[in-house]
C-alpha positions in Angstrom: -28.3 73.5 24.5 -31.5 72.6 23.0 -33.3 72.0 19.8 -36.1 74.5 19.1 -36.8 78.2 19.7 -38.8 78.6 23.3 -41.2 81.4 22.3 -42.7 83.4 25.3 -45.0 81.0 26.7 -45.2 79.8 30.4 -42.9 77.2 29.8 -39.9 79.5 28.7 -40.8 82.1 31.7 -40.2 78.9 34.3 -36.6 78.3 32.2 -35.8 81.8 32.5 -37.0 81.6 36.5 -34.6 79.0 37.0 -31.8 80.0 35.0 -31.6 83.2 36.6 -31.4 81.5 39.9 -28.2 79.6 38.9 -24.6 80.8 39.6 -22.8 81.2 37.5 -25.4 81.9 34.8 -26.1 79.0 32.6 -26.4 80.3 28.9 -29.2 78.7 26.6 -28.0 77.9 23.3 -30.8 77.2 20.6 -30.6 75.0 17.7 -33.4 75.4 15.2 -35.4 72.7 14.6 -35.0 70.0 11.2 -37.2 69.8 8.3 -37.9 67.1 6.7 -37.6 62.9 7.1 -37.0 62.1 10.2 -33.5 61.3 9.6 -32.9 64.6 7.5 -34.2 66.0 10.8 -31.7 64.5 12.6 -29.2 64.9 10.6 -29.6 68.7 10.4 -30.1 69.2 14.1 -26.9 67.1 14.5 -25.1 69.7 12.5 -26.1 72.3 14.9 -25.6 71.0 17.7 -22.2 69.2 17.3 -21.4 72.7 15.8 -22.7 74.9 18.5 -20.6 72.6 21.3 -18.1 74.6 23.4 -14.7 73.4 22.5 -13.6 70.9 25.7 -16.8 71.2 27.4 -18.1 67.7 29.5 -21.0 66.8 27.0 -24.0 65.6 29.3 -26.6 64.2 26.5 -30.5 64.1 28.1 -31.6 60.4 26.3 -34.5 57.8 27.5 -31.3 55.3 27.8 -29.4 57.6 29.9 -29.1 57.1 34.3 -32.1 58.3 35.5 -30.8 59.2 39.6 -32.3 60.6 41.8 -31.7 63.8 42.8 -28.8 63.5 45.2 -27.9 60.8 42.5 -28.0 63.8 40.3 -26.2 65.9 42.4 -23.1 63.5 42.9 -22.8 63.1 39.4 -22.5 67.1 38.9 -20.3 67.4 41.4 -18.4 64.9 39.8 -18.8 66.3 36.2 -17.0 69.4 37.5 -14.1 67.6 38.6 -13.3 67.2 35.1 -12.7 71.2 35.5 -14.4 71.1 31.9 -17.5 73.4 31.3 -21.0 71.5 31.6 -23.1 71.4 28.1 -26.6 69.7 28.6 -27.9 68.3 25.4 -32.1 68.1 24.8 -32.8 66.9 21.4 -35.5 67.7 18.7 -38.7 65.6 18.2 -36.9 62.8 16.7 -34.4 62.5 19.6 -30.9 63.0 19.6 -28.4 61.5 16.8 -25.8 59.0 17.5 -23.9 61.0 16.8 -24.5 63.5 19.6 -24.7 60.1 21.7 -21.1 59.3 21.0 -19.9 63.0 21.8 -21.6 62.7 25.0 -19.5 62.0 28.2 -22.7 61.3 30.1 -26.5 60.4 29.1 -29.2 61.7 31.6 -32.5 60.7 31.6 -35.6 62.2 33.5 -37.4 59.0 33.3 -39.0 56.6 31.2 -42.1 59.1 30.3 -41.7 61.1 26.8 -42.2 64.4 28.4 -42.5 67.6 25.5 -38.9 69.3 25.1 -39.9 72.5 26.5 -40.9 70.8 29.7 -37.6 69.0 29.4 -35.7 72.4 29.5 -37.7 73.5 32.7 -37.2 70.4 34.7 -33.4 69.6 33.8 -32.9 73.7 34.8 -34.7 73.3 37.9 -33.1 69.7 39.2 -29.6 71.9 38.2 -30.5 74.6 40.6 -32.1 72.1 43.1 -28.5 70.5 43.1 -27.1 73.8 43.4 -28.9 74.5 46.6 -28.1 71.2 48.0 -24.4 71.5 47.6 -24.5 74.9 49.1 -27.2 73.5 52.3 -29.9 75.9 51.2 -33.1 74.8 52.6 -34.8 74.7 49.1 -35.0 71.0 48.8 -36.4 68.9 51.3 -35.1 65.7 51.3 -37.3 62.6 52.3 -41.2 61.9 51.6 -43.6 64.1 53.4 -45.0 62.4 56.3 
């Protein structure tokens, strides 16, 4: 689930890459973006995303103050996160960040570092470390572990 529609540039034909990769097939939920203050921006996307939330689901918000693991960090804590036998909903907020809202809701805050990366990038790498994990779990060769030599 993310704030913002994705368009048809390079960065939504890398989601759409990755997605399809991924089994089961993750569906992207978009939430348009907020007009106005910045918290009337907020407060709209709020709306829209707290209202767009599968009922039950395991709320994993992406936030600068969330973990930031590695990727077999990452990849425990999904495997965990499925324990819950609750469906996974990844949050990306707006511009402005997500609400406290949304924070509170969340049952997990990930972050992809301490860099502000632009949200569309966001979408691409969270989709990408989710099917990196995927292959992991299921000893596909896709991700080499370790630094090069």
């Amino acid at each position: 689930m993310a704030v913002g529609r994705a368009g048809a540039g390079p960065e939504a034909a890398l989601v759409e890459r990755y997605l399809k990769r991924l089994r089961p097939s993750p569906r992207l939920i978009e939430i348009p973006d907020g007009h106005g203050s910045p918290a009337e921006i907020k407060r709209r996307e709020t709306i829209g995303l707290i209202g767009a939330l599968p009922a039950r689901s395991f709320v994993v918000a992406l936030d600068l103050g969330g973990a930031a693991p590695d990727t077999e960090g990452l990849v425990r804590s999904l495997a965990h996160w499925r324990e819950t036998g609750r469906a996974l909903a990844f949050v990306i907020g707006g511009a402005e960040g997500l609400d406290a809202v949304v924070l509170a809701r969340a049952d997990a805050t990930l972050s992809l570092g301490r860099m502000t990366w632009p949200h569309m990038l966001v979408r691409a790498m969270l989709v990408e470390q989710l099917y990196r994990a995927q292959a992991i779990l299921a000893g596909h060769p896709y991700h080499r572990a370790g630094r090069p030599a």
